[in-house]
Every structure is written in C-alpha cells, then in structure tokens.
Backbone as ProteinMPNN parsed JSONL, in Angstrom:
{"seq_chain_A": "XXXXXXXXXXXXXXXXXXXXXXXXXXXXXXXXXXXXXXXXXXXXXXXXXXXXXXXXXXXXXXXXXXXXXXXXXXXXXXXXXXXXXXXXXXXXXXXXXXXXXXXXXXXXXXXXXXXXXXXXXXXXXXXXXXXXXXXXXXXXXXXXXXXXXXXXXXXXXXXXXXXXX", "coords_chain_A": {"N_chain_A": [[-61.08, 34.661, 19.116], [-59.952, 32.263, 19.4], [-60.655, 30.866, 16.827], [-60.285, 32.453, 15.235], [-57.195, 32.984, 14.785], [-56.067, 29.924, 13.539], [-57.468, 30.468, 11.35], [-56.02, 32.881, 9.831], [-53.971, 32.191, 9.697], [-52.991, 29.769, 8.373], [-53.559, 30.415, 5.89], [-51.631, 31.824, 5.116], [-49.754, 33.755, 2.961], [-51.454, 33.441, 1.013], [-53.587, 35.465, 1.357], [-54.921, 38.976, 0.482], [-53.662, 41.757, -0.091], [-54.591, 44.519, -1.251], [-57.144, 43.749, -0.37], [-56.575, 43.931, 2.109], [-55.585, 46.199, 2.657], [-57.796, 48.276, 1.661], [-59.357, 47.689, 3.654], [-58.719, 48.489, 6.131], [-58.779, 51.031, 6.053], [-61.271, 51.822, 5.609], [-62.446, 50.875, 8.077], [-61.235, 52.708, 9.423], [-59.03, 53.177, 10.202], [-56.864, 54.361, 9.64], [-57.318, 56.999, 9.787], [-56.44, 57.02, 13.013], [-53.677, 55.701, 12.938], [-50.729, 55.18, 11.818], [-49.496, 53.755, 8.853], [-47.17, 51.742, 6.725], [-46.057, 54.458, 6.248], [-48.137, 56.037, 5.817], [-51.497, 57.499, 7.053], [-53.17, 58.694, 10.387], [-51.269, 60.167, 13.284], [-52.031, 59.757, 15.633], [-52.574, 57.286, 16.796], [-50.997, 54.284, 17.839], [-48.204, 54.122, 15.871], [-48.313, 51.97, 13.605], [-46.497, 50.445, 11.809], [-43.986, 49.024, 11.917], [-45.248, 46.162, 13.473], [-45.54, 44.043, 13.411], [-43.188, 42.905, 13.53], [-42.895, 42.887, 16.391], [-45.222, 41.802, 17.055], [-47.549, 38.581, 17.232], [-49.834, 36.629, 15.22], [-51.864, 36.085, 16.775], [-51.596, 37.772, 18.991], [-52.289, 40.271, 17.819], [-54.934, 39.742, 16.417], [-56.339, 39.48, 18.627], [-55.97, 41.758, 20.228], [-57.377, 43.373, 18.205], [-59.535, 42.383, 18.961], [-60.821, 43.11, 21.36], [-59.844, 45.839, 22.16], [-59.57, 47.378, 24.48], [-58.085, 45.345, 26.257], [-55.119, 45.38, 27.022], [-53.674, 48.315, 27.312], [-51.605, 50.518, 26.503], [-49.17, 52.765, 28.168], [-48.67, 54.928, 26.628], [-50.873, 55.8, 25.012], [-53.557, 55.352, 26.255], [-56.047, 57.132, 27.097], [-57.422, 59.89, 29.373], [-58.747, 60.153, 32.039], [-61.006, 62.992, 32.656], [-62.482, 64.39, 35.528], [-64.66, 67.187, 36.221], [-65.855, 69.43, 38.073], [-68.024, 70.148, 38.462], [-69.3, 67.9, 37.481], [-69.165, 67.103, 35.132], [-67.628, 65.277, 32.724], [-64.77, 64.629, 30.633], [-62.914, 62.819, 27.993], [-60.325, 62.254, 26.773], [-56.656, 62.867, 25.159], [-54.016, 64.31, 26.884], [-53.337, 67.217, 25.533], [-51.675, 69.461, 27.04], [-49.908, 70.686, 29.816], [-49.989, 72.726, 31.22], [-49.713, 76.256, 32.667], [-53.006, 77.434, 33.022], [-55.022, 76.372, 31.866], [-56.017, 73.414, 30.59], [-55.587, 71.444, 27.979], [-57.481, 69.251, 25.555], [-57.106, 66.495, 23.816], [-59.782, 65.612, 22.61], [-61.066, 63.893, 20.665], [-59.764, 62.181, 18.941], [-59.737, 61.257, 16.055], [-60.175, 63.887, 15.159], [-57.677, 65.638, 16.249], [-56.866, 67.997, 15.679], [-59.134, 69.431, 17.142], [-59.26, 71.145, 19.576], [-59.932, 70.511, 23.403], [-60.638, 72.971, 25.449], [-59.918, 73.55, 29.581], [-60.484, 74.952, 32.428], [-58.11, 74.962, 35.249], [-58.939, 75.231, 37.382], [-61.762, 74.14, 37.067], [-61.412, 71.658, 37.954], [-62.109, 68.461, 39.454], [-60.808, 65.542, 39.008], [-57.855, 63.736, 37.692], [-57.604, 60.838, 36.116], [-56.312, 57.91, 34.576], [-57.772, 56.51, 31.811], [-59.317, 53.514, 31.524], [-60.282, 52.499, 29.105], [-60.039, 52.152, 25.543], [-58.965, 54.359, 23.076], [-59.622, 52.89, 21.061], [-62.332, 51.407, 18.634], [-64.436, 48.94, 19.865], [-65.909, 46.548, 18.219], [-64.898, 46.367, 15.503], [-64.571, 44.268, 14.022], [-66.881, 43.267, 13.235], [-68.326, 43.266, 11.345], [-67.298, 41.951, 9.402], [-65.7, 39.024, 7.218], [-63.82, 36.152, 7.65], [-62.241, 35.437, 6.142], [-62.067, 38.214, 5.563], [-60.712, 39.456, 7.767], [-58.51, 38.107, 8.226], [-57.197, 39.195, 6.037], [-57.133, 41.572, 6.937], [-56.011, 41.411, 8.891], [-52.876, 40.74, 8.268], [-52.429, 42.443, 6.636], [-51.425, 44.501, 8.685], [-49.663, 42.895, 10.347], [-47.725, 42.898, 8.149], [-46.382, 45.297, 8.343], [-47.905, 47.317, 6.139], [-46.62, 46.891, 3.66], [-46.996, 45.752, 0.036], [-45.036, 43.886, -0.923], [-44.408, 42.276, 1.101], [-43.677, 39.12, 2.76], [-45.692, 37.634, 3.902], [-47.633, 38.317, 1.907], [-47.334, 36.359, -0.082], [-45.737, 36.92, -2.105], [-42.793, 37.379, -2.144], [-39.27, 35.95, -3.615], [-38.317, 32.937, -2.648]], "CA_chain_A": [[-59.638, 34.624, 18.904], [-59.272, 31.297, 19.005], [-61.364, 30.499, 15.78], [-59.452, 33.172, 14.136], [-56.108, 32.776, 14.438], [-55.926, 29.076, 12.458], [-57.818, 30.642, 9.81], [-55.693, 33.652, 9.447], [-52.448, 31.411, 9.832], [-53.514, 28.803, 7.756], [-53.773, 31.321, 4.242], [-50.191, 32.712, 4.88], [-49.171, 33.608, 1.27], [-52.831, 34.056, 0.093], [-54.013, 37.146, 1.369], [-55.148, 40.102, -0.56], [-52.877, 43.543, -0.045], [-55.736, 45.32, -1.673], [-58.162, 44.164, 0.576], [-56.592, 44.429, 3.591], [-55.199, 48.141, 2.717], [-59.34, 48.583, 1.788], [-60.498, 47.081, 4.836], [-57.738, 49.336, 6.939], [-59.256, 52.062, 5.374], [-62.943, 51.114, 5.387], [-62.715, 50.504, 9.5], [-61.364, 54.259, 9.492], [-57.99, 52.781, 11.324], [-55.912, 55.538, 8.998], [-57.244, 58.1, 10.721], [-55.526, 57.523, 14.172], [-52.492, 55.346, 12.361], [-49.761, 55.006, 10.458], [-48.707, 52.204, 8.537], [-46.319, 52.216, 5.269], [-45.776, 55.693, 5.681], [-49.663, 56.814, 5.633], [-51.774, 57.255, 7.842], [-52.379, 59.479, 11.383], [-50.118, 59.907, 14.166], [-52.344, 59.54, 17.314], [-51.671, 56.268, 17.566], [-49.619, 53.589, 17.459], [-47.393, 53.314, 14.461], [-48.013, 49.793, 12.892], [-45.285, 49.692, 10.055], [-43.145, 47.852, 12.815], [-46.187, 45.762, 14.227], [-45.194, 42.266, 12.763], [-41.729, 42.288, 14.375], [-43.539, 43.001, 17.835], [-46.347, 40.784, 17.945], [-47.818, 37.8, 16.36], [-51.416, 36.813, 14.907], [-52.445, 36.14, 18.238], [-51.579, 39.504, 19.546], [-53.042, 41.008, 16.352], [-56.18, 39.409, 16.347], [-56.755, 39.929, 20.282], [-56.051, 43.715, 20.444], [-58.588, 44.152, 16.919], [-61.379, 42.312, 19.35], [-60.853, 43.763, 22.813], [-58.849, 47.156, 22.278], [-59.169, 47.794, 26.032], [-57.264, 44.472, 27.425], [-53.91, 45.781, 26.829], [-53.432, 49.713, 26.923], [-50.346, 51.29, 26.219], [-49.84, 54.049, 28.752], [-48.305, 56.334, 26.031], [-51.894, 56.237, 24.393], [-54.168, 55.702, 27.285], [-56.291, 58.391, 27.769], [-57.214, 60.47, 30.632], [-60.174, 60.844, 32.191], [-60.847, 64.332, 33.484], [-64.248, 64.766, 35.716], [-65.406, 68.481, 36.427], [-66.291, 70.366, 39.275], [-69.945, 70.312, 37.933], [-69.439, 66.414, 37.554], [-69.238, 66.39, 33.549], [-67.134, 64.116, 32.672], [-63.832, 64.637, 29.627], [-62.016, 61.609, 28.08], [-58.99, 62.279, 25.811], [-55.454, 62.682, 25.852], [-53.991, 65.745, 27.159], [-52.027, 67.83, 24.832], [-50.631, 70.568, 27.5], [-50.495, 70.714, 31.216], [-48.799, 74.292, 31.448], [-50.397, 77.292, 32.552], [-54.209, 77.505, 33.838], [-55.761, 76.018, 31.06], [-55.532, 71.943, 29.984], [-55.591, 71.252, 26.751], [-57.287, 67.652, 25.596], [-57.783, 66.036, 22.606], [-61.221, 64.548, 23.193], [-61.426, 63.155, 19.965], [-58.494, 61.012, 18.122], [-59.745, 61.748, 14.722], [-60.091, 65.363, 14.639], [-56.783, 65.835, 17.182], [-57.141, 69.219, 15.769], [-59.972, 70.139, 17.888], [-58.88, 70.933, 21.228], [-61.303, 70.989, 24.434], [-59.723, 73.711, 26.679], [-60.599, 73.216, 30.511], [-59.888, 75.572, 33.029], [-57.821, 74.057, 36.228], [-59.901, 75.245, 38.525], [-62.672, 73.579, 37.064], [-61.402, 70.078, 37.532], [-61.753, 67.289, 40.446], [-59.87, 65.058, 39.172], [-57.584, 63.382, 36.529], [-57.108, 59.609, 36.467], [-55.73, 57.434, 33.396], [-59.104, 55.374, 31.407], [-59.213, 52.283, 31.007], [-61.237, 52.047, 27.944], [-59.221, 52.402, 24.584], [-59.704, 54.871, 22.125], [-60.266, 52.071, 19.464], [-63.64, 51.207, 19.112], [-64.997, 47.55, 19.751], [-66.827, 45.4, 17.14], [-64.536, 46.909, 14.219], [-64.696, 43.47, 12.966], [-68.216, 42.107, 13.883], [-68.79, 43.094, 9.955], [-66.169, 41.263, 8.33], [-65.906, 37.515, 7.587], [-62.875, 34.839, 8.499], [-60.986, 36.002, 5.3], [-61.699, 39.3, 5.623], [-60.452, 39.452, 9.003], [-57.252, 37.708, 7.504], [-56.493, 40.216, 5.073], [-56.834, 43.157, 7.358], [-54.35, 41.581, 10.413], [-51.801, 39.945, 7.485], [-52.082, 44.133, 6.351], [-50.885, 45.318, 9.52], [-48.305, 42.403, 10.325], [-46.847, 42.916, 6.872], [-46.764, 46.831, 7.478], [-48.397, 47.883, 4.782], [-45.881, 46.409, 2.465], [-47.407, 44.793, -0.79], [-43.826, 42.973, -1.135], [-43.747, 41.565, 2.578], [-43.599, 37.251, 2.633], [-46.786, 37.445, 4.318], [-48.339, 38.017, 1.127], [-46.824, 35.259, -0.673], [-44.92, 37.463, -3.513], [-41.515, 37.416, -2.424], [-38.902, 34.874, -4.154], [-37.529, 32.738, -1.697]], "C_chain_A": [[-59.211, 33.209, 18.541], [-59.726, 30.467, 17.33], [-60.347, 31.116, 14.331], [-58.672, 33.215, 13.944], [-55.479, 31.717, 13.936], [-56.211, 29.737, 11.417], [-57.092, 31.665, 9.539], [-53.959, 33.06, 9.39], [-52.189, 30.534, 8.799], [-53.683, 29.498, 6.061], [-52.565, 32.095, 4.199], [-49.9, 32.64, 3.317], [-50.569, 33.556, 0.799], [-53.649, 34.628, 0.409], [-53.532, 38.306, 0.652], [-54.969, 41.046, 0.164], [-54.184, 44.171, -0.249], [-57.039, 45.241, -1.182], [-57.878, 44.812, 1.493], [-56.117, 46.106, 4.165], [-56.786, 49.09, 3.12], [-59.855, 48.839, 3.031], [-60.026, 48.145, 6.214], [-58.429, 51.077, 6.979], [-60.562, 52.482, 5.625], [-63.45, 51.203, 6.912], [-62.249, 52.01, 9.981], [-59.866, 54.16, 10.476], [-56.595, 53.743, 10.875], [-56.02, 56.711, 9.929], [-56.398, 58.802, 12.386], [-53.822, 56.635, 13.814], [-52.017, 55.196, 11.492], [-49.204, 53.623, 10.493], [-47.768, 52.145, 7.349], [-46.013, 53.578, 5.261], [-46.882, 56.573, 5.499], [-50.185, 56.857, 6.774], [-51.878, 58.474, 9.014], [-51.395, 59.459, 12.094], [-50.537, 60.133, 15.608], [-52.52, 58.463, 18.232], [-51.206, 55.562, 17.149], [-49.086, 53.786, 15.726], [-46.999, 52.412, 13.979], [-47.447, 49.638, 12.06], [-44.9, 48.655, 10.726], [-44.337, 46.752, 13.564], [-45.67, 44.164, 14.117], [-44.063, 42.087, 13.017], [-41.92, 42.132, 16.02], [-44.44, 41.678, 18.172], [-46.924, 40.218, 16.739], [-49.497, 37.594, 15.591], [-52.434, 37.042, 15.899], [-52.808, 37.307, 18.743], [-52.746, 40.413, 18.893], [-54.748, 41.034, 16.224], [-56.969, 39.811, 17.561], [-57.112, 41.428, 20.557], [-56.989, 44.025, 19.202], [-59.689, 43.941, 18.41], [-61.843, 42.916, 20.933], [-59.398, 44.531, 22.648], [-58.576, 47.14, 23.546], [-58.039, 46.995, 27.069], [-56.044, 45.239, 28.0], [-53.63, 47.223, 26.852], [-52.488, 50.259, 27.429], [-50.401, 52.76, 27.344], [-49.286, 55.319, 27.897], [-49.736, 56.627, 25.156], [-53.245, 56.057, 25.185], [-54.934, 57.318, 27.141], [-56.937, 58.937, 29.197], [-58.978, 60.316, 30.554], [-60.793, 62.208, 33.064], [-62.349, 64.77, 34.042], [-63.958, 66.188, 36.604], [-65.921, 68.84, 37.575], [-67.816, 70.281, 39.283], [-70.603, 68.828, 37.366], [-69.745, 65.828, 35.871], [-67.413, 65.745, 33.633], [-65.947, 64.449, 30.813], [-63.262, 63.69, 29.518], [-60.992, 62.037, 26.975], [-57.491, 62.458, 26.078], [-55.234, 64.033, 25.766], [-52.751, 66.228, 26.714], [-51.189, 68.928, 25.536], [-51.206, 70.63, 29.028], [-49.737, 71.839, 31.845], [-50.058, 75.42, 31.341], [-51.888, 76.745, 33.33], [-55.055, 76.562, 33.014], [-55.04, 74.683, 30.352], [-56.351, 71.716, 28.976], [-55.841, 69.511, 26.26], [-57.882, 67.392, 24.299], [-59.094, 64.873, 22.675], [-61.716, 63.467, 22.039], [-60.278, 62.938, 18.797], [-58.658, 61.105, 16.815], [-60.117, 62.896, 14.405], [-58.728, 65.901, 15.963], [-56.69, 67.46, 16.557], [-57.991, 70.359, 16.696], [-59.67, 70.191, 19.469], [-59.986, 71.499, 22.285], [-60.293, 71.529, 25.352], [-60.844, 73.791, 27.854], [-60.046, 73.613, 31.507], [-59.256, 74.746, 34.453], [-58.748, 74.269, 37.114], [-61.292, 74.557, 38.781], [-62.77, 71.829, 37.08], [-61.265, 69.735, 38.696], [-60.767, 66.465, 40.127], [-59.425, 64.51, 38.228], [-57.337, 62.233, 36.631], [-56.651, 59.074, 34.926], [-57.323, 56.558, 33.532], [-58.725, 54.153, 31.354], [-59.685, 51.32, 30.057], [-60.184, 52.62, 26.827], [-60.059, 53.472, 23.654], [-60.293, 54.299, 21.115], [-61.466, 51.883, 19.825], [-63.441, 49.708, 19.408], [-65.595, 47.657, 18.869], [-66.398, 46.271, 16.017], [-64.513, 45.401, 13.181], [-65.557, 42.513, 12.872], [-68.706, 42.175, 12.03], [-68.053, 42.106, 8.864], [-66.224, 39.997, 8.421], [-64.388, 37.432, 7.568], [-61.823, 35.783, 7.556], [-61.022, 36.972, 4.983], [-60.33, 39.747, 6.736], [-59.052, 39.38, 8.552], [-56.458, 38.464, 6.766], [-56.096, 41.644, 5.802], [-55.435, 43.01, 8.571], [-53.537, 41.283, 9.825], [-51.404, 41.528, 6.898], [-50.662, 44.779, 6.969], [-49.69, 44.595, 9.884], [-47.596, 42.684, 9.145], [-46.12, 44.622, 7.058], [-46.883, 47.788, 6.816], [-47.649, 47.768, 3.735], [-46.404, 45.351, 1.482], [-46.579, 43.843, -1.081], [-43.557, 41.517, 0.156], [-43.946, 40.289, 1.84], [-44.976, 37.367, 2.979], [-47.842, 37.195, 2.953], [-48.2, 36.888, -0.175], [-45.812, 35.613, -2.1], [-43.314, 37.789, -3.328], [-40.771, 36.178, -3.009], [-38.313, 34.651, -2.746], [-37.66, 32.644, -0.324]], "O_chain_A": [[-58.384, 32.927, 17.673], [-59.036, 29.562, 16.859], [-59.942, 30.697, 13.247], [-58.534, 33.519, 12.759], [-54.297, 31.953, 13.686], [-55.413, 29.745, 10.48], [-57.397, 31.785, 8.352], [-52.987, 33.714, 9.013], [-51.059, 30.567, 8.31], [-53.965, 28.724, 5.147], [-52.42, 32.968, 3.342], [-49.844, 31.615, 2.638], [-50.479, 33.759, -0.412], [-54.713, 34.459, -0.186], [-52.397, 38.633, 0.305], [-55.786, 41.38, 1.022], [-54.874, 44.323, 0.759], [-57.918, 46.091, -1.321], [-58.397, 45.855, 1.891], [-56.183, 46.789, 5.187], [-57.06, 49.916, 3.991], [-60.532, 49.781, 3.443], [-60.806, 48.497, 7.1], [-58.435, 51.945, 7.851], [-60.783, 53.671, 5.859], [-64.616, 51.528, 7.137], [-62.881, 52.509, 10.911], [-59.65, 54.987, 11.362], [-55.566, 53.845, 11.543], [-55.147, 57.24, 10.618], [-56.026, 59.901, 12.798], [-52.851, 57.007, 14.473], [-52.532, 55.06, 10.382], [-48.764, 52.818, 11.315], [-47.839, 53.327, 7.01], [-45.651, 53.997, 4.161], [-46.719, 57.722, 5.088], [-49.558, 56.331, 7.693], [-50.984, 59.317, 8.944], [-50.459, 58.756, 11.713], [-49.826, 60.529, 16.532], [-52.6, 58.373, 19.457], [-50.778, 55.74, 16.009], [-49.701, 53.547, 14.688], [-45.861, 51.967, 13.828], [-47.698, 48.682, 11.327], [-45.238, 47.509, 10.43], [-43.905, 46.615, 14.708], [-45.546, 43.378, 15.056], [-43.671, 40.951, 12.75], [-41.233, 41.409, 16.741], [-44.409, 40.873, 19.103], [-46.97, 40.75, 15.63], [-50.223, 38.585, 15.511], [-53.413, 37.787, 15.947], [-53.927, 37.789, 18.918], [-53.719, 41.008, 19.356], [-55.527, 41.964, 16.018], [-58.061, 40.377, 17.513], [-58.123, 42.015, 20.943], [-57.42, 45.177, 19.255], [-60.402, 44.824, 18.886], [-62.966, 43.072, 21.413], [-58.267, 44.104, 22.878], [-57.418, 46.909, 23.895], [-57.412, 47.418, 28.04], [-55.955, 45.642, 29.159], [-52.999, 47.324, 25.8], [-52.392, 50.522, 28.628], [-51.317, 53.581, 27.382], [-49.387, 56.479, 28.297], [-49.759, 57.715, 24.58], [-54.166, 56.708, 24.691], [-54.345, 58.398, 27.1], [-56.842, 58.155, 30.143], [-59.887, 60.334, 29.724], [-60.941, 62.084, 34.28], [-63.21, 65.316, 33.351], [-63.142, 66.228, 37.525], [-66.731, 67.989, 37.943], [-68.558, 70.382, 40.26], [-71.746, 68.574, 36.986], [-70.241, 64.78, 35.458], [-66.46, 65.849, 34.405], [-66.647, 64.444, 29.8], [-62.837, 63.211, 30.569], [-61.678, 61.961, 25.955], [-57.082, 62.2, 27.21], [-55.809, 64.835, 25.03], [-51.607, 65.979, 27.097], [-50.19, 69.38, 24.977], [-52.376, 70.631, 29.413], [-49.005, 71.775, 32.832], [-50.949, 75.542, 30.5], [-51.881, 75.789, 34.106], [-55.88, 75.922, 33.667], [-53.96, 74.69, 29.761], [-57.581, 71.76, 29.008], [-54.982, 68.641, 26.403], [-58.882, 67.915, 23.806], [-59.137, 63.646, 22.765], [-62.46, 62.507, 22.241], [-60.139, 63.712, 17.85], [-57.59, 61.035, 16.207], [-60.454, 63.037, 13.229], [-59.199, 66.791, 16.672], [-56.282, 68.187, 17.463], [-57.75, 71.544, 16.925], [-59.877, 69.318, 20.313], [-60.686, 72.504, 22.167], [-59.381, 70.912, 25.902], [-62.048, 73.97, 27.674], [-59.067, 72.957, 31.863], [-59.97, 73.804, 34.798], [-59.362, 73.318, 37.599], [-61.878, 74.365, 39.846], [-63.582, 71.038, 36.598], [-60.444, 70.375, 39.354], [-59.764, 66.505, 40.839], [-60.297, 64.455, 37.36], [-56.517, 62.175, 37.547], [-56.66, 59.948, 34.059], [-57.9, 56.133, 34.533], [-57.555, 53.895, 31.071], [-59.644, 50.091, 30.002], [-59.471, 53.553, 27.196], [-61.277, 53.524, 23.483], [-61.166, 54.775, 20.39], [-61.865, 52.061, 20.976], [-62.325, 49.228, 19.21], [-65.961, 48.772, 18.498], [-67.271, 46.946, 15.472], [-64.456, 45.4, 11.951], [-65.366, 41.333, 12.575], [-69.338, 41.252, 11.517], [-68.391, 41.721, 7.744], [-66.687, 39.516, 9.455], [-63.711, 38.456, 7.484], [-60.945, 36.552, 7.947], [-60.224, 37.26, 4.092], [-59.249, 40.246, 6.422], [-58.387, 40.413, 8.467], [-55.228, 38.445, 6.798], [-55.241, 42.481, 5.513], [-54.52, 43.737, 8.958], [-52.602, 41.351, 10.622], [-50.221, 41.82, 6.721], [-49.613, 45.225, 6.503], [-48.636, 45.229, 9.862], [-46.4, 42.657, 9.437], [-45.464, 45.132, 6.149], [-46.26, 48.85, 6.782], [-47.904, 48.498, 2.777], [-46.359, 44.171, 1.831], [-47.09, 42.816, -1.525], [-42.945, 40.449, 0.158], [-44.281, 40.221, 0.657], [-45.628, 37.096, 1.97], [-48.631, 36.255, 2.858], [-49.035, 36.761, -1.07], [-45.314, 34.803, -2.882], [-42.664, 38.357, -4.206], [-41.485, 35.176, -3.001], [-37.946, 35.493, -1.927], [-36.67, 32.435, 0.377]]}, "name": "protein", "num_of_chains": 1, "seq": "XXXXXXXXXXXXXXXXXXXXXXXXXXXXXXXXXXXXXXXXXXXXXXXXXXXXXXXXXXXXXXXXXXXXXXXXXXXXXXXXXXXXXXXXXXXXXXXXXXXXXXXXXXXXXXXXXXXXXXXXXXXXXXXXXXXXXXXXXXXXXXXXXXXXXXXXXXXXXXXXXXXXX"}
C-alpha cells in the first residue's frame, strides 16, 4: 500500500480508461459489480466510490478485501448438522428451507438447506473478493485499474486528465 499509493497519485491525469475498464474486466470484478452503469449487482456499486474513499482506501481494500467488510455484503457462514460447512449470502430466511447464494458470480444458483439441518449461522469474516487480484499487474497497471473505479467508470472524469479546466 504504501509503495502504491505515490505511484498511483503521482500519474493523476495520465491514466489509461481503456486499460483500467480492461483490467476491471480481466480481474472478473464486473461480475459481482457495477460501475458506469455495467456490471453485477452482488456487490458494492462503485460508480459513487471516488466521492467515498480515496487512493488509500482503494488500494487497501484491492490488497486485503477481508480488513474492512461491509455487513450488507458479508457473508454468512452456515455449518451443518453433519459438520459441512456453507459460505454465502442468504437470499431467504422464510419458511423451512434457507436459501444461499454460495457463489457471487453465478447468484443464480441457489444452495437450498433445510433448517433442521443447520447448527449454526454466524457472519464470515473472509470477503467474497478474492486476494492477490493484483499480484499480476505492475505499478501502472495497478494505477489504471483504482483511477477506473475512483473515476466511476467515467472516460470524462478529471482523474483521467481530459476534462477542460
């Protein structure tokens, strides 16, 4: 963090939109968000991200997802009567049968899990993001993809150096 946030501070106004849309893309970070208007909706919604929080922030939460976790995206951890073990977030807690999305990029697929078959439910403390999404990328990659998400997803923002003024 601390290496990275001069160098991603330090190129304000010359970072590449078209990478960092790429690189957004590339790390598979569409799938659970939206940014410009694209994007999933299982978690956060980073259009607004760059009025919230700064490079710092930005850069921190890419390299340790887990520090910080939101409890509206938190997920659950649900261990079994038979001591298996469910982690996702839980789309319905009505009726006999809990409903969990075990996996953030197919939120289509739901793992149904009868009540009776559950010990117990606690909140995780591990993020759905992965770690080391940016152990591949170099300094000014890195740059392009958090100047992306602060901008969000606007090729016009200041960040990228093309507004007048």
């Amino acid at each position: 963090v601390a290496d990275l946030v001069p160098h991603v501070e330090a190129r304000l106004g010359e970072h590449d939109f078209d990478s960092g849309r790429r690189l957004f893309a590339d790390a598979g970070c569409f799938a659970c968000h939206r940014i410009g208007g694209h994007g999933g909706t299982v978690g956060p919604d980073l259009t607004g991200a760059g009025r919230r929080f700064g490079v710092h922030d930005m850069v921190e939460a890419l390299i340790t997802p887990s520090a910080i976790l939101s409890d509206l995206y938190a997920p659950s951890l649900i261990v079994k009567a038979d001591g298996s073990v469910v982690i996702g977030q839980i789309g319905n807690l009505h009726g006999q049968t809990l409903d969990v999305i075990a996996d953030m990029t197919h939120p289509e697929r739901i793992t149904k899990i009868a009540r009776r078959d559950i010990e117990s439910i606690r909140r995780s403390t591990v993020s759905p993001m992965p770690e080391g999404l940016l152990a591949p990328l170099t300094a000014d990659e890195i740059a392009d993809l958090v100047t992306f998400v602060l901008a969000g997803g606007d090729p016009e923002h200041e960040r990228f150096g093309l507004r007048d003024g």
